[in-house]
C-alpha positions in Angstrom: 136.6 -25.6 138.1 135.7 -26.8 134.3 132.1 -26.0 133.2 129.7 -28.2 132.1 130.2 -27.6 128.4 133.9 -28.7 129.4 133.0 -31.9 130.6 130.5 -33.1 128.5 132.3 -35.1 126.0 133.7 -36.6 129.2 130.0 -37.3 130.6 128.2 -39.0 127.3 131.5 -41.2 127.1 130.6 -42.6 130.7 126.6 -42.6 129.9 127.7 -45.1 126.4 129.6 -47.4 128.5 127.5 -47.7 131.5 126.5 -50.7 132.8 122.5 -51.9 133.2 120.4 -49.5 134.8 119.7 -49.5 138.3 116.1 -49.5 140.0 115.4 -46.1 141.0 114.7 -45.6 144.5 112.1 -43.4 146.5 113.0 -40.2 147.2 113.0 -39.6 151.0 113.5 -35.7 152.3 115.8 -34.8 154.6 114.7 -32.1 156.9 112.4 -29.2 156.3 111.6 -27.6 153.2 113.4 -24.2 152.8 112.2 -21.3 150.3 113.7 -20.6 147.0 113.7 -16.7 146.0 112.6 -16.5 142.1 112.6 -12.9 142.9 111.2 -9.7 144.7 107.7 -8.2 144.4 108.0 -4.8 144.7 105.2 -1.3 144.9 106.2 1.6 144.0 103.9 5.0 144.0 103.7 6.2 140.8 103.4 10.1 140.6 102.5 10.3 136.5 99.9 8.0 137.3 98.8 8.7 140.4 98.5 5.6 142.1 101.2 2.6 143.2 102.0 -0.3 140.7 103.3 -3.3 141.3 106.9 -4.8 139.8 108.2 -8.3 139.8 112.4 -8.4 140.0 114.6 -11.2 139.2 118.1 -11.0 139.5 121.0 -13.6 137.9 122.2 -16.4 140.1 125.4 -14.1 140.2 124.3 -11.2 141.0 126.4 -11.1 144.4 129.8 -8.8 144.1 129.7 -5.6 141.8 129.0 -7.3 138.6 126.2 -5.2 136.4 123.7 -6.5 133.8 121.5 -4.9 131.3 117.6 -5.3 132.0 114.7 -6.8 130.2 111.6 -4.7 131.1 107.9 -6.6 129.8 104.8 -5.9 130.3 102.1 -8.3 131.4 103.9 -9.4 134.8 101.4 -10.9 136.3 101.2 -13.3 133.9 104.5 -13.3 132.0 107.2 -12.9 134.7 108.2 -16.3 135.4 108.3 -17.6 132.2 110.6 -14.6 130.9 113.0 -15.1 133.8 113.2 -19.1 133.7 113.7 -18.4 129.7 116.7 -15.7 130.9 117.9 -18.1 133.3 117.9 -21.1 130.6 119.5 -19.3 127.9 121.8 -17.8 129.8 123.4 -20.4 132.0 124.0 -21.8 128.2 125.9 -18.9 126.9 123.7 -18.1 124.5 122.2 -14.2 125.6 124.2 -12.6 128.8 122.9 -12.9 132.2 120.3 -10.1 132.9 118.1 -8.4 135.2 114.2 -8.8 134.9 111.4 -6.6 135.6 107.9 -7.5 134.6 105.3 -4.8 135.1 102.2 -5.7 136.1 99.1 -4.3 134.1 95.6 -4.6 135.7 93.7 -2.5 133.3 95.2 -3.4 130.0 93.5 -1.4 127.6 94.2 2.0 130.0 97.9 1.4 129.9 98.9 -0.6 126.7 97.2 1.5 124.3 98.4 4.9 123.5 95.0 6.3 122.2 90.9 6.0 123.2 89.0 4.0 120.8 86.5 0.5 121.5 87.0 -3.2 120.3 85.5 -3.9 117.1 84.3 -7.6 116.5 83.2 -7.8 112.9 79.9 -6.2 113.5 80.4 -5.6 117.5 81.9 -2.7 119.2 83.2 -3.6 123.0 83.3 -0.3 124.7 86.7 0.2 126.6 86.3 4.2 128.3 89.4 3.9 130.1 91.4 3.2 127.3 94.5 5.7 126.2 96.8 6.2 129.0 100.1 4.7 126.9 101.8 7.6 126.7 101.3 8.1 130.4 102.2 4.7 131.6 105.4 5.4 129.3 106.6 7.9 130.9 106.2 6.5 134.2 108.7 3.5 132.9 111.2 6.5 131.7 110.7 8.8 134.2 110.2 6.7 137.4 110.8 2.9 136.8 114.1 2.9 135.2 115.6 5.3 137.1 114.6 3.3 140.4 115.9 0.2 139.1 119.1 1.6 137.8 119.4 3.4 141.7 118.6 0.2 143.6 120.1 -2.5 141.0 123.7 -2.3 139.5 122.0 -2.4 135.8 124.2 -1.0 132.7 122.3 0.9 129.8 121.7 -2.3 127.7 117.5 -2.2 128.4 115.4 -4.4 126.3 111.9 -4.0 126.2 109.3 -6.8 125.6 105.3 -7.7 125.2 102.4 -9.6 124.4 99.7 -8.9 122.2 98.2 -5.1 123.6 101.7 -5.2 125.0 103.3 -5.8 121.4 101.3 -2.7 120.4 103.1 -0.6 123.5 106.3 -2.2 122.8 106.3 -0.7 119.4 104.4 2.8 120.3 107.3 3.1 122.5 110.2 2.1 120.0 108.0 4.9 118.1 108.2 7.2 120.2 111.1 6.8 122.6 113.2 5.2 120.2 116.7 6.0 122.6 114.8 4.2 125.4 115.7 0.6 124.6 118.0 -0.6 122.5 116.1 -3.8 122.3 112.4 -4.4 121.6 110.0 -8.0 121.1 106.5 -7.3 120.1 104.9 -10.6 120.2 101.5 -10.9 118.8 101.1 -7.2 118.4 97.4 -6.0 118.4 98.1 -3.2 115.7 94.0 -3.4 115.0 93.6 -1.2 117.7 92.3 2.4 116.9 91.7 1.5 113.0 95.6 0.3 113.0 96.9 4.0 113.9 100.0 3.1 115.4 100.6 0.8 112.2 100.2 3.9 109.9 102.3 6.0 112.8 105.3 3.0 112.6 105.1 2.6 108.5 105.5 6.7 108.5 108.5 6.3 111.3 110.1 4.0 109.4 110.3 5.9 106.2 111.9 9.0 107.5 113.2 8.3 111.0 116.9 6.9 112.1 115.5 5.1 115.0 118.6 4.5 117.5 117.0 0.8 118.0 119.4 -1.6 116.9 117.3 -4.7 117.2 113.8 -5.8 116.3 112.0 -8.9 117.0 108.1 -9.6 115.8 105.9 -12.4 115.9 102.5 -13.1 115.4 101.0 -16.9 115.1 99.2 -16.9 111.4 95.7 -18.4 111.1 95.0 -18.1 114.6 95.9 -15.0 115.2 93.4 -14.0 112.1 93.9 -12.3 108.6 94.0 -8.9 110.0 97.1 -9.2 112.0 98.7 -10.8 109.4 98.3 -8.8 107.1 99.2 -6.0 109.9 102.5 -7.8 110.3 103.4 -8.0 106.5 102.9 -4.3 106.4 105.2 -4.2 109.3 107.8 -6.6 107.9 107.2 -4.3 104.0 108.2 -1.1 106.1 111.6 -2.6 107.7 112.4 -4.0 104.5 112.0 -0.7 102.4 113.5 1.0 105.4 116.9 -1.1 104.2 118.6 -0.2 107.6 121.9 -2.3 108.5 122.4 -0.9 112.0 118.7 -2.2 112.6 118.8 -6.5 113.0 115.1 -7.3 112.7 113.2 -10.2 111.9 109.8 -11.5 112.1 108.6 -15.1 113.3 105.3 -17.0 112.2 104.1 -19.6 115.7 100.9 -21.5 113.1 100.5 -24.4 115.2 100.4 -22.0 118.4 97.3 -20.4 119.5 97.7 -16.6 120.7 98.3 -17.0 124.2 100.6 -20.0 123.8 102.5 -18.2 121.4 104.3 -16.3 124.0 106.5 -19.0 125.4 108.4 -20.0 122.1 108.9 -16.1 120.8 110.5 -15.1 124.1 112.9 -17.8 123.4 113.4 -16.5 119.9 113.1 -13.2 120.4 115.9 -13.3 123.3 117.9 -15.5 121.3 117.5 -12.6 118.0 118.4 -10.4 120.1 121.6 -11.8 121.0 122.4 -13.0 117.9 126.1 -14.5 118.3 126.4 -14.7 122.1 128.0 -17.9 121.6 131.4 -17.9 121.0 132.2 -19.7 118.0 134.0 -23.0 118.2 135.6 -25.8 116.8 132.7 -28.1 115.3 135.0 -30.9 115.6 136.1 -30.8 119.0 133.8 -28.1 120.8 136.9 -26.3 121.8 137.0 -22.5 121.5 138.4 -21.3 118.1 140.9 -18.0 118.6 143.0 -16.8 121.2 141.9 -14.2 124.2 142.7 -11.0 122.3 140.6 -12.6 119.5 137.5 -13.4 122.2 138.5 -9.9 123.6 137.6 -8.2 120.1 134.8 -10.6 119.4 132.4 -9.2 122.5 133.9 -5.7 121.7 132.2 -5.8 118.6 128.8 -7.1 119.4 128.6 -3.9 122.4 129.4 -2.3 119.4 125.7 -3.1 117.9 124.4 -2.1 120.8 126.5 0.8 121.3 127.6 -0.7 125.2 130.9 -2.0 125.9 130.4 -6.5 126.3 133.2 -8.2 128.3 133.1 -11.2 127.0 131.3 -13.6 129.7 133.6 -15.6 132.2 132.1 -18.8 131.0 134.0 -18.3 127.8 137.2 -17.5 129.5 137.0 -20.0 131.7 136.9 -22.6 128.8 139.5 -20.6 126.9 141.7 -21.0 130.1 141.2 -25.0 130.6 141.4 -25.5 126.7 145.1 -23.5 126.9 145.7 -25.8 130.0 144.9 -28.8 128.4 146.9 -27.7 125.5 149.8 -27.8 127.7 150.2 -23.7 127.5 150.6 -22.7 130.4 150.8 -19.1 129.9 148.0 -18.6 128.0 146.1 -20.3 130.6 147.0 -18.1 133.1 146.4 -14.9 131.0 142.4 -15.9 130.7 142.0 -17.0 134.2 143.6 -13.9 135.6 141.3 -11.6 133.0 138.5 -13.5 134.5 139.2 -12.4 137.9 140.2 -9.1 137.2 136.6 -8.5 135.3 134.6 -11.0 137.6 136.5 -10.4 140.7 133.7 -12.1 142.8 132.9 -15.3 140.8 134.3 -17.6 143.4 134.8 -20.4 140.1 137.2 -18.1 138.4 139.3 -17.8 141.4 139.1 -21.5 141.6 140.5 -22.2 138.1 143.0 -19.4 138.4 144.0 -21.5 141.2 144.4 -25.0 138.8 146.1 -23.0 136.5 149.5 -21.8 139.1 149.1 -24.8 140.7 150.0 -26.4 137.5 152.5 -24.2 136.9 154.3 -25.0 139.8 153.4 -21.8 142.0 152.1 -23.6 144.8 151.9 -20.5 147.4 150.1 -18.5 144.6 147.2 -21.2 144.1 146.8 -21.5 147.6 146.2 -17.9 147.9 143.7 -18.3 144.6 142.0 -21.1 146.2 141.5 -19.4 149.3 139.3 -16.6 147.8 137.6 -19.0 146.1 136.4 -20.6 149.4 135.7 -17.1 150.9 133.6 -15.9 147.9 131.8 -19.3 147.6 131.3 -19.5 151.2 129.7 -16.1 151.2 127.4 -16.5 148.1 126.3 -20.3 149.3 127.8 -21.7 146.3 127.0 -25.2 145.7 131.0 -25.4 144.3 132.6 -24.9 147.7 133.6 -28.5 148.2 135.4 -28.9 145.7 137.3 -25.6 146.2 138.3 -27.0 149.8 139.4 -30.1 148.2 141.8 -28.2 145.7 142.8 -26.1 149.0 143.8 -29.3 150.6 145.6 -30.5 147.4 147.8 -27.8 147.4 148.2 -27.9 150.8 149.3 -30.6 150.7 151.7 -30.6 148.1 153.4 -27.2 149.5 153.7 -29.0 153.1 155.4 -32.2 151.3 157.8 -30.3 149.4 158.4 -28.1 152.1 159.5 -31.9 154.6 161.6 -33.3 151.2 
C-alpha cells in the first residue's frame, strides 16, 4: 500500500480543484467509548536506592513482531512523558528520527536525584536549604545497573540509548555523559541548571572536555536567554567555548537559544530539536523536483549503514523508505527493482503487514498472480492480528487477485 508521502502530490491536486465546501455536520458517536493505550506505568523496586520508583513506557505503533528500537530515557516523567512520546511519535511517523522506545523516569525529590553533589539554592542574597540533595551518582547507577537492563530484558530495545532532561535534569543529563560517557550515545540537556554547587559540574565538563575522548557521538543543549537569566548563559557559552576548543568530529553538537520561551515552556520546542539533531539526516534525500527518492537500494542500503556508523549501531534503513523506493521503481515501469525493495522490506520487517501488502502489488504487476496472492494473504493475517486500520484494503487487493487468477484460470 503507498504511503502518505506517496500520495500527496495526488491529494493537494484533488484539494485545488475541489468544488465549494460543504457544511460540516455534527459529529454523532457510535457506540461506547474504548481506551487508547499511550503506554504502561510501571514500579520497579530499586535496590541502590532502596525504595520502588515509578517508570512511564511507550512503545512504537509497530512494535508487534520481533522488530527492535533504540530507547530514549528522560528524566522528569511525571511531567515530561507525554510530550516526549507524542514528539517521538510525530517525528517519527514522518521519517525524520527512527521509531523508538520511551521511558520517562519519574523524579519526586528532584534535588536528591538530579544533582550529583550536596549544596543549597542561592537567590542573589538567599540561600534555599535543600538537605537531601546529592544522590546523582546513586540514582545513576540505578538507570545502569537496574533500569536498562530491565528494559532491555522485557523490551526488544537495541544499544542505540539516548538520554534526555530538563533544567536539574539537564545538569544530570551532562553529569552522566561526564561520567558514564559509554552509557548513551545520545544526550539533550535542555535548560541545564549548571549554577548548582558554585557551577562544579561546569568546571568538571570544561576539564572532561579538554582531556577526555568521550564515546558520545551527539550533543544537543539549549537554554532560553533572557529568561533563563545571565548566569546560565553565560554557563552555556562556557559550555558551547569547551566543545568548540575540544574540535571533536566524531562528536555532532550544537546549542539552541528558545528567547521568546520562558523556562518551562522551553521544553516542548528543544525536544523537537534536540530529537531532530540527533538524527540529523534520517530523511532520505530526494528529488526536490518531484519528491521521489534519489539513488537506488544499494545506494539507500549504504546510506543508513553510514549514519549507524556515527552511532557505532548497524541502521536498516526504515521500511517507509523502501516502500517508496519500491512504488517509485513500479511507477517507473521497473519491475525488478521494485520487487528487490519490497522483498528487502519483508525480509527486514517480516511483520509489517503494509510491506507484505506492496510486495503483493508489485508480483501482481508482474504477472505472478499465485505469488501476490500468497503476499496478500500474510498481509491480511499480520494486519488482522496487529488491528491494523489497513486491513480493508489488503482484502480488497486479495479479492483483486482472486479474481484475476480465477478468470484466467475459466479463459
Amino acid at each position: 500500500m503507498r504511503s502518505l508521502r506517496a500520495l500527496s502530490a495526488v491529494l493537494l491536486s484533488l484539494a485545488a480543484n475541489a468544488g465549494a465546501a460543504q457544511p460540516i455536520q455534527p459529529a454523532i458517536a457510535v457506540g461506547a467509548p474504548t481506551t487508547i493505550s499511550e503506554g504502561e506505568r510501571v514500579t520497579l523496586h530499586s535496590a541502590v536506592l532502596d525504595e520502588d520508583r515509578v517508570v512511564f513506557v511507550s512503545m512504537p505503533a509497530s512494535y508487534d513482531g520481533e522488530r527492535r528500537y533504540p530507547v530514549l530515557y528522560l528524566t522528569d516523567g511525571q511531567f515530561n512523558f507525554d510530550q516526549a512520546r507524542s514528539t517521538v511519535g510525530f517525528l517519527s511517523r514522518n521519517v525524520l528520527i527512527p521509531q523508538m522506545i520511551v521511558v520517562g523516569i519519574v523524579n519526586k525529590d528532584r534535588t536528591r536525584d538530579l544533582y550529583a553533589t550536596r549544596a543549597d539554592f542561592k537567590l542573589g542574597a538567599r540561600t534555599i536549604p535543600f538537605p537531601n540533595s546529592g544522590n546523582g551518582d546513586n540514582f545513576l547507577k540505578f538507570i545502569q545497573d537496574e533500569l536498562i537492563p530491565w528494559v532491555d530484558a522485557n523490551y526488544r530495545t537495541t544499544p542505540l540509548r539516548l538520554f534526555a532532561g530538563h533544567s536539574a535534569g539537564g545538569n544530570f543529563a551532562l553529569h552522566a555523559m561526564r561520567t558514564e560517557p559509554l552509557l548513551f550515545q545520545g544526550v539533550i540537556a535542555i535548560s541545564p541548571w549548571l549554577a548548582w554547587d558554585d557551577h562544579r559540574e561546569l568546571r568538571e565538563l570544561e576539564s572532561f572536555l579538554a582531556s577526555a575522548k568521550t564515546p558520545v557521538r551527539a550533543l544537543f543543549v539549549s537554554y532560553v536567554g533572557a529568561n533563563d537569566g545571565p548566569e546560565m548563559k553565560g554557563d552555556i557559552d562556557a559550555l558551547s567555548a569547551a566543545l568548540r576548543a575540544r574540535n571533536d568530529p566524531a562528536l555532532r553538537w550544537s546549542v539552541s537559544a528558545y528567547p521568546d520561551e520562558t523556562h518551562d515552556s522551553t521544553f516542548v520546542k528543544a525536544y523537537y530539536d534536540g530529537l531532530r539533531a540527533m538524527f540529523a539526516g534520517w530523511s532520505y534525500p530526494r528529488d526536490p523536483q518531484t519528491n521521489a527518492l534519489i539513488g537506488s537500494l544499494d545506494d539507500i542500503k549504504a546510506y543508513y549503514a553510514k549514519l549507524g556508523q556515527e552511532f557505532d549501531v548497524p541502521f536498516l534503513p526504515p521500511p517507509e523508505v523502501l516502500n517508496d523506493l519500491g512504488y517509485r521503481d513500479l511507477g517507473q515501469g521497473k519491475i525488478d527493482e521494485a520487487l528487490a525493495a519490497f522483498r528487502f522490506s519483508t525480509e527486514q520487517y517480516p511483520r509489517s503487514a503494509n510491506g507484505w501488502d506492496s510486495l503483493g502489488e508489485g508480483l501482481e504487476r508482474a504477472g505472478k498472480l499465485e505469488a501476490a496472492a500468497a503476499a496478500y494473504r500474510t498481509a491480511i493475517a499480520l494486519a488482522e492480528a496487529s488491528h491494523d486500520q489497513g486491513v480493508g484494503t489488503f482484502r480488497g487487493h486479495a479479492q483483486h487477485v482472486a479474481d484475476r487468477i480465477k478468470s484466467a484460470t475459466h479463459s
